[in-house]
PyMOL commands that place a pseudoatom at each C-alpha (Angstrom):
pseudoatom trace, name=CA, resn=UNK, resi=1, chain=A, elem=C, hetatm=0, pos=[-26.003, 52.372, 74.284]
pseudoatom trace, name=CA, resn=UNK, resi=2, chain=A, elem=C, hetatm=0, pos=[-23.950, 55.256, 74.319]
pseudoatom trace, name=CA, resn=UNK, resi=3, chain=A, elem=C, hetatm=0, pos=[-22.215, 56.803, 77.769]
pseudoatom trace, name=CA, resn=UNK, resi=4, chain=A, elem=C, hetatm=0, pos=[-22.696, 60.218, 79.251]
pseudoatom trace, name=CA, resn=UNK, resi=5, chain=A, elem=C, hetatm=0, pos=[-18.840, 62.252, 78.913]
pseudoatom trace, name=CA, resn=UNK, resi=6, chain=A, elem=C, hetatm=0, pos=[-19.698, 64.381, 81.831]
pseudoatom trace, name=CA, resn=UNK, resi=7, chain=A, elem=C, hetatm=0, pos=[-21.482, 61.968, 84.487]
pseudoatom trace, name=CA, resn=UNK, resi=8, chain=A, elem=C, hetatm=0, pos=[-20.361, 58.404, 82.832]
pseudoatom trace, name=CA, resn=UNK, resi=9, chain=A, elem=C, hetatm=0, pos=[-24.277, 57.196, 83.208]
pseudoatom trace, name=CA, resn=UNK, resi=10, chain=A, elem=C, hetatm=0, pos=[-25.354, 54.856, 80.014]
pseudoatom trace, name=CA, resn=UNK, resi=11, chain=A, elem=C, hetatm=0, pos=[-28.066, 56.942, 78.469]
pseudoatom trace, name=CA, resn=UNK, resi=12, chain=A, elem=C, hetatm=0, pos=[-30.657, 55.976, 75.321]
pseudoatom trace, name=CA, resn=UNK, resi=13, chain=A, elem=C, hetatm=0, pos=[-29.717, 59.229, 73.872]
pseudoatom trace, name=CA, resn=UNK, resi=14, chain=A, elem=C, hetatm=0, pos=[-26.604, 61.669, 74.139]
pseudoatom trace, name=CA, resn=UNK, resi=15, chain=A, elem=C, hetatm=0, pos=[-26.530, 65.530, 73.169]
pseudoatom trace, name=CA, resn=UNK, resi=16, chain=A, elem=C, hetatm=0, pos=[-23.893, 68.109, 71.888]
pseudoatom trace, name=CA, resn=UNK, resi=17, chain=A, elem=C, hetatm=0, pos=[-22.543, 71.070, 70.387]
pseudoatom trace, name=CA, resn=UNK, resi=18, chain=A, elem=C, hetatm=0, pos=[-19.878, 73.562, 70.804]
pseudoatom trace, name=CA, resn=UNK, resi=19, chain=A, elem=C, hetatm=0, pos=[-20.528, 73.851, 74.856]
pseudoatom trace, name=CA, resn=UNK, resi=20, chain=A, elem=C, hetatm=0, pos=[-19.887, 70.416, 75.304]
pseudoatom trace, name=CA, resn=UNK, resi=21, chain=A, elem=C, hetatm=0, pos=[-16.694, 70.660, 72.670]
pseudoatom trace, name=CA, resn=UNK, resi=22, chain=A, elem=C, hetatm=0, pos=[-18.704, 68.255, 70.916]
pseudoatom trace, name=CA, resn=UNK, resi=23, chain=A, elem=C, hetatm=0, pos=[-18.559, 65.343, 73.299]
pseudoatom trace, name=CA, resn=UNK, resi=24, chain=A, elem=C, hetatm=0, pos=[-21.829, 63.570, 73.925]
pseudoatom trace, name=CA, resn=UNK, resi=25, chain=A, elem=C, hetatm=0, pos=[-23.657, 64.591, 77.261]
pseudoatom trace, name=CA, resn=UNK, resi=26, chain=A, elem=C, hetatm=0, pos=[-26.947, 63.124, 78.910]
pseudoatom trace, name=CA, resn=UNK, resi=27, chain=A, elem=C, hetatm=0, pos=[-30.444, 65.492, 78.588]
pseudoatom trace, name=CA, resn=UNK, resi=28, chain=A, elem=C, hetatm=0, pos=[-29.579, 66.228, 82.346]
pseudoatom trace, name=CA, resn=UNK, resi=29, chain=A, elem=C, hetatm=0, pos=[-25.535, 66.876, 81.952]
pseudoatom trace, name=CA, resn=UNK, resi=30, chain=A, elem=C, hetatm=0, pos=[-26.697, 68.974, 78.729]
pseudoatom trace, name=CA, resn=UNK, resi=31, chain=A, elem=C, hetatm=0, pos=[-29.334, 71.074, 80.504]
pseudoatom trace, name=CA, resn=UNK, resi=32, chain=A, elem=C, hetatm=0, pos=[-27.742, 71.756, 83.278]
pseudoatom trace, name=CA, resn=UNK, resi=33, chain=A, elem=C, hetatm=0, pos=[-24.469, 73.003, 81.240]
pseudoatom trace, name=CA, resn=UNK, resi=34, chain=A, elem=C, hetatm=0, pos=[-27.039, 75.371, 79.345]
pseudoatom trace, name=CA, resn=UNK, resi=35, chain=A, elem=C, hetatm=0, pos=[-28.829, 76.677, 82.483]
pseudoatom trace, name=CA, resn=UNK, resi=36, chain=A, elem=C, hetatm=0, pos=[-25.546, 77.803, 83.727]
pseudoatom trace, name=CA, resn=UNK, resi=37, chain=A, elem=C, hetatm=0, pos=[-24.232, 79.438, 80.475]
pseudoatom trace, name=CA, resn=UNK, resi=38, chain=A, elem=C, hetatm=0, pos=[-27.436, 81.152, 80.225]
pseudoatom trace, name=CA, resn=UNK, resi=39, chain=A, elem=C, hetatm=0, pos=[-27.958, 82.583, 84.131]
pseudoatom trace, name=CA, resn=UNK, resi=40, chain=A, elem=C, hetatm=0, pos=[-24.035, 83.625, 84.896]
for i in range(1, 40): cmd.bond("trace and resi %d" % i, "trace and resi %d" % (i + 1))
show_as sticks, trace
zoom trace
């Protein structure tokens, strides 16, 4: 089960792309990451 990079938390599924520099992030770590980027 792969790990969160932002939060640590074990998670089923991990996300990423150039934001993240390509580390794996949790849905909730990921979307929150986007929602800033895309309302500053």
């Amino acid at each position: 089960m792969p790990a969160c990079h932002k939060c640590r938390g074990m998670v089923s599924k991990v996300y990423d792309c150039d934001h993240t520099g390509y580390q794996g992030y949790c849905r909730e770590c990921y979307e929150d990451l986007h929602y800033d980027l895309t309302e500053a």
